[in-house]
C-alpha positions as CSV (number, residue, x, y, z in Angstrom):
1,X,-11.6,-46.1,27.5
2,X,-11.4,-45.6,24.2
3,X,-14.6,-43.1,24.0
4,X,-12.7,-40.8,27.2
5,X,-9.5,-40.6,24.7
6,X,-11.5,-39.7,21.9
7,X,-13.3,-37.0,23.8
8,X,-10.1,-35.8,25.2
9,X,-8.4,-35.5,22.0
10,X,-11.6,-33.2,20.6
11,X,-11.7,-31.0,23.9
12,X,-8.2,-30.1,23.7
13,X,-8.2,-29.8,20.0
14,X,-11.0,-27.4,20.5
15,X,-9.3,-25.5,23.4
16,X,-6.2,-24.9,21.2
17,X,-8.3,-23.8,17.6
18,X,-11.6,-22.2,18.9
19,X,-11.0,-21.4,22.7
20,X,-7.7,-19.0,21.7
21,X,-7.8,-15.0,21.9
22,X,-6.3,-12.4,20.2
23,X,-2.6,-11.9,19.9
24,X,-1.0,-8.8,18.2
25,X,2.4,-9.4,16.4
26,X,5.4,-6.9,15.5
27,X,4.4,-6.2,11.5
28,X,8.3,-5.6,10.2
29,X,9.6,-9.2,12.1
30,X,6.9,-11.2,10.2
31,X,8.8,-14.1,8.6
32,X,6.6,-14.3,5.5
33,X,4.3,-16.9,4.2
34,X,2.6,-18.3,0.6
35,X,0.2,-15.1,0.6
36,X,1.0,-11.4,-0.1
37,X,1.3,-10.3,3.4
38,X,3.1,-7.3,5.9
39,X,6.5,-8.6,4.8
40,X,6.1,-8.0,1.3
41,X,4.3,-4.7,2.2
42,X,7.0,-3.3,4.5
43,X,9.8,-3.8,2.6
44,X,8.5,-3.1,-0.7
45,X,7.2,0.6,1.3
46,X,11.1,1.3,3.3
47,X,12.5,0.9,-0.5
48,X,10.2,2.7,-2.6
49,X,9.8,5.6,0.1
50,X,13.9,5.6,0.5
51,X,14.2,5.4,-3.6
52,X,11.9,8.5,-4.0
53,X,12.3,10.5,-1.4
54,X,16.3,10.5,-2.6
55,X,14.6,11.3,-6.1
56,X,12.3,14.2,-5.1
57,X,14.7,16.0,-2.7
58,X,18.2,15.6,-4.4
59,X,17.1,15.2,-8.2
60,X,13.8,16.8,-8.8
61,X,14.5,20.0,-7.3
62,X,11.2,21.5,-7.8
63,X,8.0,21.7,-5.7
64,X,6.2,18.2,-5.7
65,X,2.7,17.6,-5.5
66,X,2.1,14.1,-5.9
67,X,-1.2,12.3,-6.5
68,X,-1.7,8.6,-6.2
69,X,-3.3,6.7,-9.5
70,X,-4.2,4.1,-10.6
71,X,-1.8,0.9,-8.6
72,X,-3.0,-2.7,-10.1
73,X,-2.8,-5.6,-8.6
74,X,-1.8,-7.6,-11.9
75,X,-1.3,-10.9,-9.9
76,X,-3.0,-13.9,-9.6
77,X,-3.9,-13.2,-5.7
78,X,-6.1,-10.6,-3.7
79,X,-3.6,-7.6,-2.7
80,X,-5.1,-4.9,-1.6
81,X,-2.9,-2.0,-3.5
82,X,-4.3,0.9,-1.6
83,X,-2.8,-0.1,1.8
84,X,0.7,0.0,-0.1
85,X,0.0,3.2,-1.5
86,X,-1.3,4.8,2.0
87,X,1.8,3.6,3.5
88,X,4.2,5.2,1.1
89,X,1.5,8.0,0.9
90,X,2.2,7.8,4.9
91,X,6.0,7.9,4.8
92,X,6.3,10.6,2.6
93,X,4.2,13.1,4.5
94,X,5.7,12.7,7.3
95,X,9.5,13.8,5.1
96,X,7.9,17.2,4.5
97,X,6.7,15.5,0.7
98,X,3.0,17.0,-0.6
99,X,0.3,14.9,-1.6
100,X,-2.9,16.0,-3.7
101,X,-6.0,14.4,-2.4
102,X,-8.8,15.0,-5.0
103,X,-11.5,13.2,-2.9
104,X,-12.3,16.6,-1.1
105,X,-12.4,19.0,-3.8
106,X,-16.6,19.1,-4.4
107,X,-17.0,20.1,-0.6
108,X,-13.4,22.4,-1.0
109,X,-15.4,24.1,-3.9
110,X,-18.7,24.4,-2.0
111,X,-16.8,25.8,1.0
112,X,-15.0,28.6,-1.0
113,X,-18.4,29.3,-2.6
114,X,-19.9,29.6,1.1
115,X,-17.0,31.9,1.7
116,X,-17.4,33.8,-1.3
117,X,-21.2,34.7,-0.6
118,X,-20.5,36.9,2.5
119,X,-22.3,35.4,4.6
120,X,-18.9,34.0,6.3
121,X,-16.4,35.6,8.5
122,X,-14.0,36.8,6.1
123,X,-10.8,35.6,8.7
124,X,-12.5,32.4,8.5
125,X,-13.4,31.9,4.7
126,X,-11.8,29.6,2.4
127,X,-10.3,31.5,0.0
128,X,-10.5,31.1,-3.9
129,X,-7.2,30.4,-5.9
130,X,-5.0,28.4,-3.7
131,X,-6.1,24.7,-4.4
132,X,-2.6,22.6,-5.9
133,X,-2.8,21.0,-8.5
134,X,-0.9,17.7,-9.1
135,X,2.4,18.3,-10.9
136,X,3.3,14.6,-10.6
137,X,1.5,11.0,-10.5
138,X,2.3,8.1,-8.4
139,X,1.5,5.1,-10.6
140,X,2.4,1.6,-11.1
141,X,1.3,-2.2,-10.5
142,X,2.3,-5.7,-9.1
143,X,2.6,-8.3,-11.1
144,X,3.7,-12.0,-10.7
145,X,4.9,-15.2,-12.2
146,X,3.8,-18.7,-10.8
147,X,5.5,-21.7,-12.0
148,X,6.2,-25.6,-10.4
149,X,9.3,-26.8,-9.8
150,X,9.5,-30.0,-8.2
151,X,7.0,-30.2,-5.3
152,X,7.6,-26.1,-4.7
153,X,5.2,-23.6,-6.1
154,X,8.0,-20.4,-7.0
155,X,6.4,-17.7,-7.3
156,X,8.4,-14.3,-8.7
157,X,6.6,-10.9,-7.7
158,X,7.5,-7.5,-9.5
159,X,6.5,-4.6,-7.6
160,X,6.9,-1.2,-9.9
161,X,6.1,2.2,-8.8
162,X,6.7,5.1,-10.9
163,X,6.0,9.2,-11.2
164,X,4.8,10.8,-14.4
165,X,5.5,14.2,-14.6
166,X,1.5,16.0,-15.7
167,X,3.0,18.5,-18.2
168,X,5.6,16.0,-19.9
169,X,3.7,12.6,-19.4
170,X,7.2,11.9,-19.1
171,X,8.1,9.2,-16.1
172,X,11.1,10.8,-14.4
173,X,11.6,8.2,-11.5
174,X,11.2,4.4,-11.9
175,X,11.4,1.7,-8.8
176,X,10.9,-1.7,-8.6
177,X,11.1,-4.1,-5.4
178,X,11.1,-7.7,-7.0
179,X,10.2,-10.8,-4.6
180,X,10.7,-14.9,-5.3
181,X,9.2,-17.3,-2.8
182,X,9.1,-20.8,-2.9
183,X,6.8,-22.7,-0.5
184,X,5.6,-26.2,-0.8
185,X,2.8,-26.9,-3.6
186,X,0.4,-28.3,-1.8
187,X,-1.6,-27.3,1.1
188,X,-2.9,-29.5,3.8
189,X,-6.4,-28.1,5.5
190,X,-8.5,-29.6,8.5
């Protein structure tokens, strides 16, 4: 009897952990967890694109051509910084804001030198002379402060984005989105 309750308990643990498909969740209701996850990356995205958005369109009052830089992931956990970026990158394109993408420029140059040769259709040739240049860089980092207290691991995230004007190097907008979470210290695993 014993053996058929054992055997029961491991089919049914097995059903519920292995057996189990694929569910898709709503990314702004997550409630948030011990690891950098969509929570922190949603709302750290709705305030920096609301922050500089207000900035570029109301303050700056010049053309913007942003280019992302280096963003660090100063903490002590995996983040992946570019899916931050790419959302704010995201959000801004779609409010009319310009990015620079400088990944493309060796085949933009080989293009316009294709167009340039003659061999082209001149209503189809890239022209020479209208690339953009950056005028400002998106920069900044995460970092984070881990500490005990009690039986909680606290943990204090600092999420700073700013934009360096090219010809100044001065910064002429500064965010930050600041996080504390406290979850228990210890982890239980099977």
């Amino acid at each position: 009897m014993k053996k058929l309750s054992l055997l029961a308990f491991v089919f049914a643990f097995m059903l519920l952990h292995c057996g189990g498909g694929t569910q898709y969740l709503d990314a702004t209701k997550d409630q948030g967890s011990r690891e950098w996850g969509p929570r922190e990356v949603k709302t750290t995205v709705a305030k920096m694109v609301g922050s500089l958005y207000v900035f570029l369109k109301d303050e700056y009052k010049r053309p913007a051509y942003l280019q992302v830089k280096k963003f660090r992931n100063m903490t002590s956990e995996h983040i992946d910084t570019q899916m931050v970026t790419n959302e704010i990158a995201t959000n801004l394109i779609k409010k009319r804001i310009k990015f620079i993408d400088d990944t493309m420029t060796k085949d933009t140059l080989e293009e316009i030198e294709k167009g340039m040769s003659g061999m082209y259709d001149a209503d189809t040739a890239v022209p020479a002379g209208q690339l953009k240049q950056p005028n400002l860089w998106l920069t900044g980092d995460i970092r984070d402060n881990v500490r005990r207290v009690g039986s909680r691991q606290v943990q204090y995230l600092v999420v700073t984005l700013k934009l360096v004007e090219l010809a100044t190097r001065m910064t002429v907008w500064q965010d930050q989105q600041e996080f504390l979470k406290a979850s228990s210290a210890t982890r239980v695993s099977f």
